[in-house]
C-alpha positions in Angstrom: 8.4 -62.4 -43.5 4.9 -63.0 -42.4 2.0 -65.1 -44.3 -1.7 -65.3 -43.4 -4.3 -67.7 -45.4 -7.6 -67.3 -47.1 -9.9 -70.5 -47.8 -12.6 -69.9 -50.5 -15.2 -72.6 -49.2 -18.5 -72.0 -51.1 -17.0 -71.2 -54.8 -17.1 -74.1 -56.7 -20.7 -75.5 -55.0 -22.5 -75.2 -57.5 -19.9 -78.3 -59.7 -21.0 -80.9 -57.2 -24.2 -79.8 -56.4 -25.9 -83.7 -55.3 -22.8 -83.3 -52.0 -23.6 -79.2 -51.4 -27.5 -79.0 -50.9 -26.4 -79.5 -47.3 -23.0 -78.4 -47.2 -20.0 -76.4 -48.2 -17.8 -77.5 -50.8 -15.1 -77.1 -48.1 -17.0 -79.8 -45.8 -17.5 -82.8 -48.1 -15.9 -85.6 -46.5 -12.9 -87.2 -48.9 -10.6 -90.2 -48.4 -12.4 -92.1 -44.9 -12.0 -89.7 -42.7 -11.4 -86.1 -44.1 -13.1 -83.4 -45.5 -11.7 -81.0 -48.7 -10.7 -78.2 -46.7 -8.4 -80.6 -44.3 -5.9 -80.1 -47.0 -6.1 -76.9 -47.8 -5.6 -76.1 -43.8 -3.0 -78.4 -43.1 -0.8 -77.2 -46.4 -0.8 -74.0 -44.6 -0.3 -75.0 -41.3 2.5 -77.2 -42.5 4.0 -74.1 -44.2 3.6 -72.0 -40.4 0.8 -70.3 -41.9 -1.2 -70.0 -38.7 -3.2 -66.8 -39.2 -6.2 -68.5 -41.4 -9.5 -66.9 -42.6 -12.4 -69.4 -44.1 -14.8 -67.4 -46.5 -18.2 -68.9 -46.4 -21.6 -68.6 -48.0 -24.0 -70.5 -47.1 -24.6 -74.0 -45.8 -21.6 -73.4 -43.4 -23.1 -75.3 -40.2 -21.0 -78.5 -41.3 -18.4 -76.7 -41.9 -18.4 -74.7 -39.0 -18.9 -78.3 -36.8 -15.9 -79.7 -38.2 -13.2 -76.8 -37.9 -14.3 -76.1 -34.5 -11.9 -73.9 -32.3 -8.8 -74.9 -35.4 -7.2 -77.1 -32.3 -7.2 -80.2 -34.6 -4.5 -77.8 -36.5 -2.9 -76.4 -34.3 -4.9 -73.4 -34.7 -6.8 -72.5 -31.7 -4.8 -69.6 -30.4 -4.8 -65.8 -28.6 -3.2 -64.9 -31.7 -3.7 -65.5 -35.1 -5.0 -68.7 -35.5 -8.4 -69.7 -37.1 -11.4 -67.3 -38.7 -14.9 -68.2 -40.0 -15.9 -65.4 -41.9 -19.5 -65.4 -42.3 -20.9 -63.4 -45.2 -22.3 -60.2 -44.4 -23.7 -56.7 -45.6 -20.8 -54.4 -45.7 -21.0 -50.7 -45.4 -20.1 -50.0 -48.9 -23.5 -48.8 -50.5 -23.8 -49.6 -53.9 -21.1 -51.5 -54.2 -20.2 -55.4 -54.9 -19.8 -55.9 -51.0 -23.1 -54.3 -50.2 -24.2 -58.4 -50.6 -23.4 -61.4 -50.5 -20.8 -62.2 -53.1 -21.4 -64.2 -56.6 -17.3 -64.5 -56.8 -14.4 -64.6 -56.3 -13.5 -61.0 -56.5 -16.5 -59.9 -54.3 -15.6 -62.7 -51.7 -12.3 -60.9 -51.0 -14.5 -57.5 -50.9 -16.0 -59.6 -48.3 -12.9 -60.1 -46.5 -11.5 -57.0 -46.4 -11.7 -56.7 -42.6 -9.3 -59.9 -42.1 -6.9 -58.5 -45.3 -6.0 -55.1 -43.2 -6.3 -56.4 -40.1 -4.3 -59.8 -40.1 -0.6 -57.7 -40.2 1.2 -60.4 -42.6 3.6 -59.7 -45.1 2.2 -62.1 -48.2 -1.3 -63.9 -48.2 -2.4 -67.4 -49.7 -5.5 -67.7 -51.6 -7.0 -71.1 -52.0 -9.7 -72.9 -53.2 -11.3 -76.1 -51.7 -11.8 -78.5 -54.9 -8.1 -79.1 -55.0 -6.7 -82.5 -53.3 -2.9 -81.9 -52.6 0.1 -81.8 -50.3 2.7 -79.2 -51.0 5.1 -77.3 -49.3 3.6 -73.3 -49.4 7.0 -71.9 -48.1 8.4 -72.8 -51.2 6.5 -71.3 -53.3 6.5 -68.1 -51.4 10.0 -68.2 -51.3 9.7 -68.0 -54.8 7.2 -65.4 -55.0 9.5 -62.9 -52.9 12.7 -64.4 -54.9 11.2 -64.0 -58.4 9.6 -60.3 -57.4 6.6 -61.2 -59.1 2.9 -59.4 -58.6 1.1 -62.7 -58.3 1.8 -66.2 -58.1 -0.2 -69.2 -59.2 0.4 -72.7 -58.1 -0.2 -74.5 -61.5 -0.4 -78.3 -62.3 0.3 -79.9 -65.8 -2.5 -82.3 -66.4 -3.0 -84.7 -69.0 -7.0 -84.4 -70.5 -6.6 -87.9 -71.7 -6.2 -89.5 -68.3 -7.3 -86.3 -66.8 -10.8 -85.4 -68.0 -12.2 -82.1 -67.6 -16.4 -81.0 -67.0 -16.1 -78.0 -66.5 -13.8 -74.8 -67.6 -10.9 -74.5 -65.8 -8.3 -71.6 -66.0 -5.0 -72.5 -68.8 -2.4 -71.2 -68.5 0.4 -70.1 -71.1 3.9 -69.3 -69.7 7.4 -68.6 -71.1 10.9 -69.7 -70.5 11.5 -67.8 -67.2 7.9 -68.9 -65.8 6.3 -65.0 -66.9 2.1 -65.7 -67.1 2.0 -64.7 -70.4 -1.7 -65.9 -71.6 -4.7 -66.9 -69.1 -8.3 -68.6 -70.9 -10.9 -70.2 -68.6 -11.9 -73.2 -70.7 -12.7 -76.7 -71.0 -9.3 -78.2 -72.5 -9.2 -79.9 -75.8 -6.0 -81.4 -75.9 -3.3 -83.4 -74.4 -1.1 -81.9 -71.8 -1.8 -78.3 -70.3 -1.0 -76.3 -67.4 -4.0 -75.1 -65.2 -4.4 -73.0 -62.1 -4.7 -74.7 -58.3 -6.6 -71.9 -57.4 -3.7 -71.6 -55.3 -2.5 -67.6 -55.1 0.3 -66.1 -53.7 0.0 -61.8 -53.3 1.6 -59.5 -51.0 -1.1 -57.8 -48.8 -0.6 -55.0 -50.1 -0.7 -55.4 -53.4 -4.0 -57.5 -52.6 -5.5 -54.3 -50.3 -5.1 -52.4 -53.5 -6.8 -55.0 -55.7 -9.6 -55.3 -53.4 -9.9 -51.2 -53.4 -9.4 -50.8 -57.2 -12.4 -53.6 -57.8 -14.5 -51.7 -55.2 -13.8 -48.4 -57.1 -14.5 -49.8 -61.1 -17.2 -52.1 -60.4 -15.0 -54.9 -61.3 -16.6 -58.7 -61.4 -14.2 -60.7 -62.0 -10.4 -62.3 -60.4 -9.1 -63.7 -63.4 -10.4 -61.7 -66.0 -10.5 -58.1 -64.4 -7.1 -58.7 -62.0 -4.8 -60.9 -64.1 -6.0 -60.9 -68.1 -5.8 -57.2 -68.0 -2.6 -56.7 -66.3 -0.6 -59.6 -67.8 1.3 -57.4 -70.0 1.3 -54.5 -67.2 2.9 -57.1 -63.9 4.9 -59.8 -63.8 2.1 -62.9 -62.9 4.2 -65.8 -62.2 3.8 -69.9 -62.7 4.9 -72.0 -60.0 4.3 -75.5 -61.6 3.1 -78.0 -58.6 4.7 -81.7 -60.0 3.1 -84.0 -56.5 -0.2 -85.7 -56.6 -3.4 -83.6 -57.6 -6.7 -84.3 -57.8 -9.7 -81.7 -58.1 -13.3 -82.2 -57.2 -15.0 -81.2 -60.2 -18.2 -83.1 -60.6 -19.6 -86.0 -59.2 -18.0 -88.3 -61.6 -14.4 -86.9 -60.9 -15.2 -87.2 -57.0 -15.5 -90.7 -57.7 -12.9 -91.0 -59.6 -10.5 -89.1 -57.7 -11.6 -90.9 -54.7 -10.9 -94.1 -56.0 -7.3 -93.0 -56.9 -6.5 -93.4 -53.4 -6.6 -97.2 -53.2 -3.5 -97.0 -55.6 -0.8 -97.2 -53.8 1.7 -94.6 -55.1 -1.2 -91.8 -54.6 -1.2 -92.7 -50.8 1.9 -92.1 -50.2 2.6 -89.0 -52.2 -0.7 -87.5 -50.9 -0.5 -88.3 -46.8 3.3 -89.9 -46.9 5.5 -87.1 -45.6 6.0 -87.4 -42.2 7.0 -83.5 -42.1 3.7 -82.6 -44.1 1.1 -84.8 -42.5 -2.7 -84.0 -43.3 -4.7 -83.4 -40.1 -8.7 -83.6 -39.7 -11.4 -83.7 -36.5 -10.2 -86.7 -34.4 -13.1 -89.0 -32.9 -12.7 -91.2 -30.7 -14.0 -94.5 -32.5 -14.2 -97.9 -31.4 -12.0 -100.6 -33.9 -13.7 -101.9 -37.3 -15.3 -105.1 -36.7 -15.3 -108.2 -38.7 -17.3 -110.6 -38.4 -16.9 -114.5 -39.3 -16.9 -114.4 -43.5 -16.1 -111.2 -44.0 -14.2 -110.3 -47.1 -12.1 -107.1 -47.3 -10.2 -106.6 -50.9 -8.0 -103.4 -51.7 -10.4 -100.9 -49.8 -10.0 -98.4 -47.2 -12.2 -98.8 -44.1 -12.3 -95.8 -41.6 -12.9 -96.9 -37.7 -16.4 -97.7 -35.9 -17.6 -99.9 -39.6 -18.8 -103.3 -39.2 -18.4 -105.4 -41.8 -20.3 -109.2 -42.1 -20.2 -109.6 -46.0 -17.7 -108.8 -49.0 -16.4 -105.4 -49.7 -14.0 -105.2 -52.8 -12.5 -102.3 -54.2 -14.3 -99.4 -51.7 -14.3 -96.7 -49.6 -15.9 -96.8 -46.4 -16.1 -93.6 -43.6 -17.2 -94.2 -39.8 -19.6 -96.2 -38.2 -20.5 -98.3 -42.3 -22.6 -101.2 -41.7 -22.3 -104.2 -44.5 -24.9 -106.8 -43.9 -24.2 -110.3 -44.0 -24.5 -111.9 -47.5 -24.3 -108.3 -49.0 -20.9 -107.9 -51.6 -20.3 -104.1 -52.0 -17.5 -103.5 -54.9 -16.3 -99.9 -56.6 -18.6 -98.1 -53.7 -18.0 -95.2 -51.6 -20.0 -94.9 -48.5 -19.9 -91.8 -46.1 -20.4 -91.8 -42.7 -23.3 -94.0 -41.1 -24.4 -95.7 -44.1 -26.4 -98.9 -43.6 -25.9 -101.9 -46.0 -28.3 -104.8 -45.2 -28.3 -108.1 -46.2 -28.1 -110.0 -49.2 -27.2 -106.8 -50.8 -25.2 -106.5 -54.3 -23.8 -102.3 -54.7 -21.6 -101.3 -57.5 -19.9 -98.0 -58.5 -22.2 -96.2 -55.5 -22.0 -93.4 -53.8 -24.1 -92.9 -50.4 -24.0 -89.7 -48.5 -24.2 -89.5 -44.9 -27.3 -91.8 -42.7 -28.4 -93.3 -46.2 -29.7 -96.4 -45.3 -30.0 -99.8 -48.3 -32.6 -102.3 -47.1 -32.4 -106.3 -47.3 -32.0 -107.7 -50.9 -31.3 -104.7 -52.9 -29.1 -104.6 -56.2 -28.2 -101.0 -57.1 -25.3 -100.2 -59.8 -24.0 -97.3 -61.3 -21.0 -96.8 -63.8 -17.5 -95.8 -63.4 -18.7 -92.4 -65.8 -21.9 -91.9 -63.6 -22.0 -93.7 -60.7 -25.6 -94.3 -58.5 -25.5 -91.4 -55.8 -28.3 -92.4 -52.5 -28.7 -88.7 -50.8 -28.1 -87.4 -47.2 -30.8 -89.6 -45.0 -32.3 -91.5 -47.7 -33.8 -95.0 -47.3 -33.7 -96.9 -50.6 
C-alpha cells in the first residue's frame, strides 16, 4: 500500500484576506516559527507520505520561498518527494480546467497530471487552515479496513468555546461511523462534528471523480461528489480527538494563536517525539535581553531583542521591543520594530511593520489592531 498527498494552499484565502494580499493561505507564518502548511507536510511525512503535490493559485512566491527543494522534510528526492503545482491552462477546451480553478473540485481538475502520474495506491487531500498533529496511517488504515469510498478526518467542536465565522461542512454520522448527512453551515448549537478538510480516496476512485466532474460540468466537492452519493457509497467519519485549531478569520488566528501559550496545547500539538512538526531552519543568532527586560508567559522565536516588557505574546524572528515599551496579548511576525516608550495590546503586525517612539495602539480579544506587511505606524 502506497499513499501520495495533495495540499490545497489558496482555498480558504479569501477568510483571512488582511494575511493573503501577499501570500498564500499555506504560507502565513503560525506559532514563532512556522507557517500553516508546516503541518499539513509534516502530518504526511510523519505518516511516510513522501510523494507530495502543493496546488497553488496565486501569490505563491512565499510559498514557494519557504518549501524550497522539501529538504526541510525530508522531501527533496529522485523519487517522489515534493511538487509545486502552479496553476495552469489545461487542454480541456470548454471545460472547468480550461482556467484557473474557483474550487475545490476544479483544483483537482487541475491536478490531474500528478493524480495519474504519482503511481500510489490511496491519496490524502488537505486543506491548509487546519492546525493539527495526527497520525495519517491510521486513518488510512481505516479507510482500506472499513472499505469505505471516502474518508473524512472529522473533529467534534464545541460552538461555545469554539466559535465559528464562517460555514463550515457538519457532518451527521450513524453508529458504525456511515456519513449519513453533510450541510455546509455556520453552526448554531453546542457540540458538532465538522470536516478537517482532511480526505482519504483511493486514486482510482479519485481519477474517476476528477473525469465524471470534467464530463457533467460539476462545480462543486461536497455538494456534487459527496451529498449526491451519500446514499449511493459508503462516505466514512474518522473523528480526530488531538488538538485542533482552524484559521478562519482574523479573530480566530488570534485566538488560535494565543492557545499555544497554554500549556497542554503545546504539548499535544508539537509533543510527540515520533510526530515532530518540521519548518525552514535559519540559522539565527540567540534572543537578547537586555538589562530590565521583562518576559511573561510568551513565546519568543530566535534573533528578537527584547529591552522592555512583553506579557502574554508571540514574537517570530529578528522582533525588536524598545526600551520602556510594555507589549501584552500581541503577536508580532517576523522583523517587526517596537520603539520606545511603546504600550501594544491585542496586536497583530505582519512582517517589516515598524511602531515608532511613544505609540499606544490596542485592539480587542474579538477584533484585535492588525499593522500590514511594511507598514510604519
Amino acid at each position: 500500500m502506497t499513499a501520495a498527498g495533495l495540499i490545497f494552499s489558496n482555498i480558504h484565502d479569501q477568510s483571512i484576506p488582511e494575511m493573503t494580499r501577499r501570500r498564500t493561505m499555506a504560507s502565513i507564518p503560525f506559532g514563532c516559527r512556522y507557517r500553516l502548511v508546516d503541518f499539513a507536510l509534516s502530518n504526511m511525512v510523519n505518516s511516510d507520505i513522501t510523494n507530495v503535490g502543493i496546488i497553488t493559485h496565486y501569490n505563491y512566491q512565499s510559498l514557494m520561498d519557504h518549501v524550497g527543494n522539501g529538504k526541510d522534510w525530508d522531501l527533496a528526492r529522485r523519487s517522489g518527494g515534493i511538487k509545486i503545482l502552479p496553476p495552469y491552462v489545461a487542454a480541456y477546451e470548454n471545460s472547468a480546467a480550461s482556467k484557473l480553478y474557483e474550487n475545490r473540485l476544479e483544483a483537482l481538475m487541475g491536478a490531474v497530471n500528478f493524480i495519474n502520474r504519482c503511481g500510489a495506491d490511496y491519496i490524502v487531500l488537505s486543506d491548509c487552515d487546519g492546525v493539527l498533529n495526527i497520525d495519517l496511517s491510521d486513518v488510512i488504515d481505516d479507510h482500506i479496513k472499513s472499505g469505505a469510498f471516502m474518508t473524512i478526518v472529522t473533529k467534534k467542536l464545541d460552538k461555545t468555546v469554539y466559535p465559528f465565522e464562517i460555514p463550515v461542512s457538519v457532518l451527521k454520522v450513524d453508529d458504525d461511523g456511515r456519513i449519513v448527512d453533510l450541510m455546509d453551515t455556520v453552526p448554531q448549537k453546542g457540540n458538532e462534528l465538522v470536516s478537517t478538510n482532511i480526505t482519504v480516496v483511493s486514486r482510482a476512485d479519485l481519477q474517476s471523480i476528477v473525469a465524471e466532474s470534467m464530463a457533467r460540468g460539476y462545480k462543486s466537492f461536497h455538494k456534487d461528489i459527496i451529498a449526491k452519493n451519500l446514499k449511493k457509497k459508503v462516505f466514512r467519519s474518522y473523528e480526530y480527538k488531538g488538538f485542533y485549531a482552524v484559521v478562519s478569520s482574523l479573530e480566530s488566528y488570534f485566538a488560535n494563536s494565543m492557545k499555544l501559550l497554554e500549556d497542554d496545547a503545546r504539548r499535544d500539538l508539537f509533543g510527540n517525539a515520533d510526530r515532530q512538526i518540521y519548518t525552514k531552519i535559519r540559522n539565527s543568532a540567540p534572543t537578547k535581553y537586555a538589562d530590565g527586560a521583562k518576559v511573561k508567559n510568551s513565546l519568543l522565536a530566535d534573533g528578537c531583542v527584547i529591552e522592555g516588557e512583553v506579557e502574554n505574546c508571540i514574537l517570530f524572528r529578528n522582533v525588536h521591543i524598545g526600551k520602556g515599551t510594555v507589549v501584552k496579548n500581541c503577536i508580532l511576525l517576523q522583523d517587526t520594530y517596537v520603539g520606545a516608550n511603546v504600550n501594544l495590546n491585542c496586536v497583530i503586525t505582519d512582517k517589516n511593520a515598524v511602531i515608532k517612539d511613544d505609540r499606544n495602539l490596542s485592539g480587542h480579544e474579538s477584533m484585535p489592531f492588525f499593522i500590514g506587511k511594511g507598514q510604519t505606524v
